[in-house]
N, C-alpha and C positions, 0 to 999 in steps of 0.2 A: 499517473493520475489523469484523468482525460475530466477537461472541463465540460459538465454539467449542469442543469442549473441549481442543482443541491448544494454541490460545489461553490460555483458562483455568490451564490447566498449567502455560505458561512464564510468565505472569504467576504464580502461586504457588513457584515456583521461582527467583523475580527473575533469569528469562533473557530479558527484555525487548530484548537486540539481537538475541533471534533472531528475535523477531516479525515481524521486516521480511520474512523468507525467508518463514514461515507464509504470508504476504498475500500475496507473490508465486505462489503456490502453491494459492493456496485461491480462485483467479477463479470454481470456480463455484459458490462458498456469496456470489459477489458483492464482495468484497474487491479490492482496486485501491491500492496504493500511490500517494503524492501524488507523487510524480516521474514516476510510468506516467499517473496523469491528466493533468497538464500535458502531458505530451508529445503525448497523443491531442488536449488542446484546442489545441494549436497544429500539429500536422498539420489539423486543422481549419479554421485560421486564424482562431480565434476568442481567440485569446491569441498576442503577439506579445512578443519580449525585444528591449529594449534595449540597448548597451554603453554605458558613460557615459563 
């Protein structure tokens, strides 16, 4: 997450579940949600799941 003032905002306004949308949306201030990374490292195949 790279602070913004979108960001900024909705953290002052305690709208912290929308943040996730922000991130999804802001690739090029560099922002990458941690389920969009995982999934690029395992198209990768550098990260690999389990079922147990």
């Amino acid at each position: 997450m790279v602070c913004v003032p979108a960001i900024k905002n909705l953290i002052r306004e305690d709208k912290i579940p929308q943040i996730a949308t922000v991130m999804q949306t802001g690739a090029q201030f560099g922002m990458i949600t941690m389920e969009k990374y995982v999934d690029e490292l395992e198209k990768q195949g550098l990260v690999a799941f389990e079922d147990d």
